[in-house]
DSSP file (Angstrom, degrees, kcal/mol; ACC not computed):
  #  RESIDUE AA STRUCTURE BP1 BP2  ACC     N-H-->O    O-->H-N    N-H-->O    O-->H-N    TCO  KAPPA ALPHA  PHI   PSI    X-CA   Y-CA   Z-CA
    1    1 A X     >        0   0    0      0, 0.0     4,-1.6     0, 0.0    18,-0.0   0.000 360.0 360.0 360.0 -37.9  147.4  127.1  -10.8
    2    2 A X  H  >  +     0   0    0      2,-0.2     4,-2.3     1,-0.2     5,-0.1   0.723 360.0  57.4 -87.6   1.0  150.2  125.2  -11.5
    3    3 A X  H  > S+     0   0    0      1,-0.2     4,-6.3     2,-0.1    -1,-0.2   0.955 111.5  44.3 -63.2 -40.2  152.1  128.1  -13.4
    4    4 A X  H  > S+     0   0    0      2,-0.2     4,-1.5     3,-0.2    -1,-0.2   0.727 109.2  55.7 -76.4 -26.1  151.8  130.3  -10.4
    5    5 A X  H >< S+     0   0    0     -4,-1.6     3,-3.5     2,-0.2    -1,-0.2   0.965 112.8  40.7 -36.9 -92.8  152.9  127.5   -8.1
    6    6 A X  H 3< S+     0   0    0     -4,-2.3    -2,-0.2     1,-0.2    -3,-0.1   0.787 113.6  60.1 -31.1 -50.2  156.2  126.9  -10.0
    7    7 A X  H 3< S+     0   0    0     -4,-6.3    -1,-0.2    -5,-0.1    -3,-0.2   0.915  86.8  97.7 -40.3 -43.5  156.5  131.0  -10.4
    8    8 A X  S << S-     0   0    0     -3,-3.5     2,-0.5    -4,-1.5    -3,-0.1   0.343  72.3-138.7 -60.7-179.9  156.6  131.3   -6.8
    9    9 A X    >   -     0   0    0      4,-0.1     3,-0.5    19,-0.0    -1,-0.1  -0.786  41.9 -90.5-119.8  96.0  160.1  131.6   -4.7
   10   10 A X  T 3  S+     0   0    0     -2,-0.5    19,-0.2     1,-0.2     3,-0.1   0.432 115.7  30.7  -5.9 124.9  160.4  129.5   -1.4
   11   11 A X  T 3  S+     0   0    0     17,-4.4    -1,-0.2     1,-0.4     2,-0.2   0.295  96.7 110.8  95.7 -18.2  159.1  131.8    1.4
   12   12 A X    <   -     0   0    0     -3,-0.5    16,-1.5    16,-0.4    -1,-0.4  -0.708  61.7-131.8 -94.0 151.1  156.7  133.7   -0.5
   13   13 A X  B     -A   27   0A   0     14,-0.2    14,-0.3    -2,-0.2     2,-0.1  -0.781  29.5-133.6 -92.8 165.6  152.7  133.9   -0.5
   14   14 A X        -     0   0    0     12,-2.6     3,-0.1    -2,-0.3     2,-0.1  -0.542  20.4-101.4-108.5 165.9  151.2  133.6   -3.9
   15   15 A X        -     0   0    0     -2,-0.1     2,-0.6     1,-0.1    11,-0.2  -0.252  64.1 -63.0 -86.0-177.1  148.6  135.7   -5.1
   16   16 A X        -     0   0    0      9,-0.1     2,-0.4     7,-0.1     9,-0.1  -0.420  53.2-151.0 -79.8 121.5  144.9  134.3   -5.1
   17   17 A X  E     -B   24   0B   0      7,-2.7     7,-0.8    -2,-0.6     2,-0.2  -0.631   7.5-142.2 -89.7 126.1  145.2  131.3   -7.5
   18   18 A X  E     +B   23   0B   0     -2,-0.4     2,-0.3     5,-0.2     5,-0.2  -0.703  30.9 164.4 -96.2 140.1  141.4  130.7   -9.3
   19   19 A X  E >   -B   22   0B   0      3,-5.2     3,-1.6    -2,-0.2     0, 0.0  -0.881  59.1 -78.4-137.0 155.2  140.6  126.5   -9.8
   20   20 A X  T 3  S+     0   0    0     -2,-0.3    -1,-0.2     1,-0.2     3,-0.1   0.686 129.8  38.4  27.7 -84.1  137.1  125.3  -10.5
   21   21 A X  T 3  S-     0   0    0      1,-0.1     2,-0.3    -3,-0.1    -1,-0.2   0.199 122.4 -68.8-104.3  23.5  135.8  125.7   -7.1
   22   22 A X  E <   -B   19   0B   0     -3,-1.6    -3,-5.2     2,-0.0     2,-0.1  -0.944  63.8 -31.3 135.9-164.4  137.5  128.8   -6.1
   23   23 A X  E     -B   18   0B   0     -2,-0.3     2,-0.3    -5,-0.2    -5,-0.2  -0.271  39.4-164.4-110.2 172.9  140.4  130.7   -5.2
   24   24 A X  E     -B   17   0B   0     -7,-0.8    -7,-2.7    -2,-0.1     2,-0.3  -0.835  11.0-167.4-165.2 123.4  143.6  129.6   -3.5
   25   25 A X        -     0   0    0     -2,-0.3     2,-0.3    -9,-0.1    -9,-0.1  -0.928  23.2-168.9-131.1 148.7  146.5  131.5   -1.7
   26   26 A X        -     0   0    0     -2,-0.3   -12,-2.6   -11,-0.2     2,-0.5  -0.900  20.8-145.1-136.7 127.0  149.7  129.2   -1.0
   27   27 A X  B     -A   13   0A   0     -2,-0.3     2,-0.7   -14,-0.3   -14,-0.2  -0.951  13.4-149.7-115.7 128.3  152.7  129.6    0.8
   28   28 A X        +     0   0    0    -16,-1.5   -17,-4.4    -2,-0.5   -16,-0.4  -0.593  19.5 175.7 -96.7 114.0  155.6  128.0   -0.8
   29   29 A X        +     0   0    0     -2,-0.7     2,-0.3   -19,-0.2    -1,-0.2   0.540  68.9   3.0 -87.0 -12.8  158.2  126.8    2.3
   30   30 A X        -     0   0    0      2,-0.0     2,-0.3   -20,-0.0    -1,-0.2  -0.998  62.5-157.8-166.9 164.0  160.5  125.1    0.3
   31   31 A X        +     0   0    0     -2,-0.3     2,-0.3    -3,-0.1    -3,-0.0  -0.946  31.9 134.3-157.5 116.8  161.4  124.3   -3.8
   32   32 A X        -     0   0    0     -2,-0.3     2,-0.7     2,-0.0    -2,-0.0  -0.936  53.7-104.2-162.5 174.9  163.4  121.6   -5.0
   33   33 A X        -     0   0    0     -2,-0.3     2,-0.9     0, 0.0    -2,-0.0  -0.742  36.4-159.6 -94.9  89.5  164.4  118.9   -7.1
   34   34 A X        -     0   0    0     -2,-0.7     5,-0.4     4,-0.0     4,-0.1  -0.473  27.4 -89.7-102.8 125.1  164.0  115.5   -5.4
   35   35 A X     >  -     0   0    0     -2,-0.9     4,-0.7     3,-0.1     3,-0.2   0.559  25.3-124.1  27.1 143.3  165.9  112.1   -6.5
   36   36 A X  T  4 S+     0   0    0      1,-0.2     4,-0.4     2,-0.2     3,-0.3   0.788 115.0  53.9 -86.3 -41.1  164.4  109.8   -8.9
   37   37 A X  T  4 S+     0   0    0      1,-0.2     3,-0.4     2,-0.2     4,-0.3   0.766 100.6  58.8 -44.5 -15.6  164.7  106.9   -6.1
   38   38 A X  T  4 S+     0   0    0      1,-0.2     4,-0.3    -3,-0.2    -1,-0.2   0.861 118.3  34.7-109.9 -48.6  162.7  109.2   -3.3
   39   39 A X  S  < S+     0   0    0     -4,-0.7     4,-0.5    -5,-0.4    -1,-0.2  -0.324  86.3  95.4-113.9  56.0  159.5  109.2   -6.1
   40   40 A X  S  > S+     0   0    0     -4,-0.4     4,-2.9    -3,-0.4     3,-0.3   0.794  80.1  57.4 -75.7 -56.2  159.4  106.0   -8.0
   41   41 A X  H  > S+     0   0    0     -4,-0.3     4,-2.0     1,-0.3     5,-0.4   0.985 110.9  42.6 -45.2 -59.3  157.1  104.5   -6.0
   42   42 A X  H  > S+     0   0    0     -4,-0.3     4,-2.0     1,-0.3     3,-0.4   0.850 109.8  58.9 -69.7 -24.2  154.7  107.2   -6.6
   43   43 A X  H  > S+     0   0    0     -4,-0.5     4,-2.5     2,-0.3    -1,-0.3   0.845 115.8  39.3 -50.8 -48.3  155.5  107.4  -10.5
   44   44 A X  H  X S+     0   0    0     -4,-2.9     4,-0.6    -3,-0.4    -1,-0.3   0.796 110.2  46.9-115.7  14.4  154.6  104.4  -10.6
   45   45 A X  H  X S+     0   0    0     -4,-2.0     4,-2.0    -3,-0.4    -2,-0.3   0.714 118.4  52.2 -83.0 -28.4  151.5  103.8   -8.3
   46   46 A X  H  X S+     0   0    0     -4,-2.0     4,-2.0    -5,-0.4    -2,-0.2   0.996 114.5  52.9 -74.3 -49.6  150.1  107.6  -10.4
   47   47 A X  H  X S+     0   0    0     -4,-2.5     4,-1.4     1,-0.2    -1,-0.2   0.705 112.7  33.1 -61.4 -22.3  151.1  105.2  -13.4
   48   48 A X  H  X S+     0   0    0     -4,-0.6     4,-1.2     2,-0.2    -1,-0.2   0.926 115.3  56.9 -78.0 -38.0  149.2  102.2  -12.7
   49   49 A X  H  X S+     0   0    0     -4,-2.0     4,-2.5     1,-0.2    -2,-0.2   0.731 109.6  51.1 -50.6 -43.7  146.3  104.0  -11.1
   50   50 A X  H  X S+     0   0    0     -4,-2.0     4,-2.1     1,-0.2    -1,-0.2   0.859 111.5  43.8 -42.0 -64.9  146.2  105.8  -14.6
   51   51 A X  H  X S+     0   0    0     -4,-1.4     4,-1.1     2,-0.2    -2,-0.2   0.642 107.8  55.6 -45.5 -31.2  146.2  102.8  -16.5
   52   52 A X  H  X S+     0   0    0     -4,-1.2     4,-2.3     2,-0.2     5,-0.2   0.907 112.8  52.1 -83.7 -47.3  143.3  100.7  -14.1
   53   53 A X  H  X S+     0   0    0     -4,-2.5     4,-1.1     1,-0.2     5,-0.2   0.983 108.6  43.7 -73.5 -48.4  141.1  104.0  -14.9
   54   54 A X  H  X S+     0   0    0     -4,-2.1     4,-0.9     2,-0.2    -1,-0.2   0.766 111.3  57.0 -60.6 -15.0  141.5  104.0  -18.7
   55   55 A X  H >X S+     0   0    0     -4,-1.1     3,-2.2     2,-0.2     4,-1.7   0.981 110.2  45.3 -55.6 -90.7  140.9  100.1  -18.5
   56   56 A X  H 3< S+     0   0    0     -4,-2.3     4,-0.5     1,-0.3    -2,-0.2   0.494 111.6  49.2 -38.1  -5.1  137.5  100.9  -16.8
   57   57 A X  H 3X S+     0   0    0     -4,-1.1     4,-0.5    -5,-0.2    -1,-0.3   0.767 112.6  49.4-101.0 -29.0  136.7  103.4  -19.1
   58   58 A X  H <X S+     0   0    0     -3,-2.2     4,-1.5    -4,-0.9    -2,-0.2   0.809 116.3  44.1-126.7 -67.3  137.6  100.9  -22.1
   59   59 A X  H >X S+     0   0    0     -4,-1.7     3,-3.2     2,-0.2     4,-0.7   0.992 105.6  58.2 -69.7 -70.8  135.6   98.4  -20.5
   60   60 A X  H 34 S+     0   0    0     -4,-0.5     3,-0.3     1,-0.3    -1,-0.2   0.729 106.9  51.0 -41.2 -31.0  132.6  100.4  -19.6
   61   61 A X  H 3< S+     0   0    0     -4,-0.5    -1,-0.3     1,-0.2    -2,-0.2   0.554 102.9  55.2 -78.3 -12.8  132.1  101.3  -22.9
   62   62 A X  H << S+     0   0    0     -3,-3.2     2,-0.4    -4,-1.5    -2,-0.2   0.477 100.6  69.1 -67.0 -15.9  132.2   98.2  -24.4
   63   63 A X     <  -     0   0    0     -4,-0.7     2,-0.4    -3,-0.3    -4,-0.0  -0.790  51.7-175.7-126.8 151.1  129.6   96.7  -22.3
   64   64 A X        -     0   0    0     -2,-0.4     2,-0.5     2,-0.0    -3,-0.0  -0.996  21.0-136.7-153.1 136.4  125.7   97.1  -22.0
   65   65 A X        -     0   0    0     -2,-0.4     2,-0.4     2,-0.0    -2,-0.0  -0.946  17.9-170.4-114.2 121.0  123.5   95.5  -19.5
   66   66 A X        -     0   0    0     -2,-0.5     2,-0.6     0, 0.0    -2,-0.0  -0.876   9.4-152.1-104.3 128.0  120.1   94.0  -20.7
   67   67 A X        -     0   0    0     -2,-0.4     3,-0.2     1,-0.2    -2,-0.0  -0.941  12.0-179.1-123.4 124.4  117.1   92.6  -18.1
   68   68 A X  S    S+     0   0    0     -2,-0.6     2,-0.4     1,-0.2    -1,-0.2   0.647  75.8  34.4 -56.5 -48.9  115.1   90.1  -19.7
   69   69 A X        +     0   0    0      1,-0.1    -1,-0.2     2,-0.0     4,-0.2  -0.986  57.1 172.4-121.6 113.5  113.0   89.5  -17.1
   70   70 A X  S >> S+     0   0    0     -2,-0.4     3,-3.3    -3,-0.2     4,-1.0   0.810  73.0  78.3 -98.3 -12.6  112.4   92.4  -15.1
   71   71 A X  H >> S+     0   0    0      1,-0.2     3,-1.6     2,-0.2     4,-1.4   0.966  88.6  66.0 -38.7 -54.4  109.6   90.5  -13.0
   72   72 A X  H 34 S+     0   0    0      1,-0.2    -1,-0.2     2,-0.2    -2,-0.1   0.751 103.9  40.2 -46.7 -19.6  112.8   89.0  -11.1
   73   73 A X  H <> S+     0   0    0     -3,-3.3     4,-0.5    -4,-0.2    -1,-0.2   0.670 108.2  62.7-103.6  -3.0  113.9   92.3   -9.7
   74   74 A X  H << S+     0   0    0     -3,-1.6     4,-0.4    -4,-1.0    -2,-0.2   0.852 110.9  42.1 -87.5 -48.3  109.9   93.1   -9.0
   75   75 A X  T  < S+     0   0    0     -4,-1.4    -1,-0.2     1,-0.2     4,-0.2   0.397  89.5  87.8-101.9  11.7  109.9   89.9   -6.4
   76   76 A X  T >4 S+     0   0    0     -3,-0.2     3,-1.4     1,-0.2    -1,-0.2   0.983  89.2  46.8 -55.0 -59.0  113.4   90.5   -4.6
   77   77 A X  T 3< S+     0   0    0     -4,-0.5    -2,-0.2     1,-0.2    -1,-0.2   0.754 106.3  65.0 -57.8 -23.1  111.9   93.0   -1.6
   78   78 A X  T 3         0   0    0     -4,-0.4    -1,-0.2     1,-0.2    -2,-0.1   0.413 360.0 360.0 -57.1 -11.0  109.1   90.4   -1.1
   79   79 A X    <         0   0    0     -3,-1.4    -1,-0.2    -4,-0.2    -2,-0.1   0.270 360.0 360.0 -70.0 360.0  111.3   87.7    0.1
């Protein structure tokens, strides 16, 4: 999808673009290069965001949850 994005020419529709869950036709209004100051912020919120999931992936796989007593979770709705 994203070759055929970039192929396209500002003003054009693209042809029907196949993803996972279907198809997709795009019209590209504009093309451009923009500033590094105008997407820093998001560079670096995609970058943190990136990091916080492989941390949680890191973590979840380190860790295993055991119940000892499962009688304790048997008398929580009775309360």
């Amino acid at each position: 999808m994203k070759k055929g994005l970039l192929a396209a020419k500002p003003g054009t529709v693209t042809e029907p673009l196949r993803h996972d869950n279907g198809y997709y036709i795009f019209r590209v209004e504009s093309a451009g290069i923009q500033p590094y100051e105008q997407v820093r912020d998001d560079i670096y919120k995609l970058l943190q965001d990136a990091r916080l999931a492989e941390w949680q992936a890191r973590t979840r796989s380190q860790t295993s949850v055991q119940f000892n007593n499962e009688a304790f979770f048997q008398n929580l709705g009775k309360q």
